[in-house]
N, C-alpha and C positions, 0 to 999 in steps of 0.2 A: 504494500500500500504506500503511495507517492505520487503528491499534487504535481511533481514535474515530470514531463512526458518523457522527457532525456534519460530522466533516472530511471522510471517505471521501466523501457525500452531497456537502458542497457543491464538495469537486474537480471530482465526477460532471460536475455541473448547470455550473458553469465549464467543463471540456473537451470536453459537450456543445455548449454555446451555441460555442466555436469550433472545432465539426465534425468535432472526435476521436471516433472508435471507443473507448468506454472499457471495460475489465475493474477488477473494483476484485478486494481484498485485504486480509485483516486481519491478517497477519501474513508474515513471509517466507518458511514452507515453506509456505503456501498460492497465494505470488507466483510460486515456484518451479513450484510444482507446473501454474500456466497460463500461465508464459513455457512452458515446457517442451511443452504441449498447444497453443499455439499456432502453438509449430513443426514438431508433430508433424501441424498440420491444415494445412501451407503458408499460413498468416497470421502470420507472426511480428508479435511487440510491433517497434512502430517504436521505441519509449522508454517505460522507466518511468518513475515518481514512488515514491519511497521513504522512509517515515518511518526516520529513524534508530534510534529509541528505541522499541521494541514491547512493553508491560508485560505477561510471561508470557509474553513470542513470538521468535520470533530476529526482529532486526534488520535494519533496511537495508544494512548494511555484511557482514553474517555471510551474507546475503543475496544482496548482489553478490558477496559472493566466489562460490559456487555458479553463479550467473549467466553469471558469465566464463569457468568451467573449459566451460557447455555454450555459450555461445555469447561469444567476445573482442570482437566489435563492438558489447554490449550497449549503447546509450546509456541513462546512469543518471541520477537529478536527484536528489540526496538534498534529502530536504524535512525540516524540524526548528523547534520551537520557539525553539531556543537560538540567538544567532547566533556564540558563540565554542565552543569546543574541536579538538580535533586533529583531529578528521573533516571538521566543517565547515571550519575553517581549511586546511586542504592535504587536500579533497575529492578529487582526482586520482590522489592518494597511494593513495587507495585505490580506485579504477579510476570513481570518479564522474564525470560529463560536467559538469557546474554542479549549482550548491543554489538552493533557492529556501526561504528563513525564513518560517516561518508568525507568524502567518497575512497569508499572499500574496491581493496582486489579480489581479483577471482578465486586465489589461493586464499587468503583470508574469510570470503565468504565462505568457500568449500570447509576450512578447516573450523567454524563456528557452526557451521551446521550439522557437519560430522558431531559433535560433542554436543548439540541439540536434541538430537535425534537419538545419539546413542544413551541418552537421561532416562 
């Protein structure tokens, strides 16, 4: 989930080349709205990607909360430009699984997801 097309795009073309099934999202009652139809087709999201920061949009945080009340084992990776504040700093705090700061590599991605997944 990511209000820039840029970013949304190049996530894509990254968790393509390492053989994720990807849904994008531009905001988080959009992200809601296909965690939710996800589950409802017996394919649940294995893990999101979530920008923190959605201009005009609810949020990765506002986000996961919704997230946790339909499903507590969501793994979450909040993604952000920033690498300080209180979300990114104590992520967990708010039911996050790890962050990853943009802009991330592909090995980085790869190797935070690896340890996502394997939780």
């Amino acid at each position: 989930m990511d209000d820039e097309d840029i970013v949304r795009d190049t996530a894509q073309l990254m968790l393509q080349h390492l053989d994720y099934d990807v849904r994008l999202a531009r905001d988080g009652a959009e992200a809601i709205d296909s965690y939710s139809q996800a589950i409802e087709s017996g394919r649940p999201f294995t893990a999101v990607i979530m920008d923190l920061t959605i201009r005009g949009g609810m949020g990765g945080a506002e986000a996961l909360a919704q997230l946790l009340k339909m499903d507590p084992a969501v793994k979450a990776i909040v993604s952000s430009g920033y690498s300080s504040g209180p979300v990114i700093s104590n992520f967990r705090d708010y039911g996050f699984t790890a962050v990853v700061t943009k802009p991330y590599r592909i090995e980085e991605l790869s190797e935070i997801l690896h340890r996502v997944l394997s939780c």
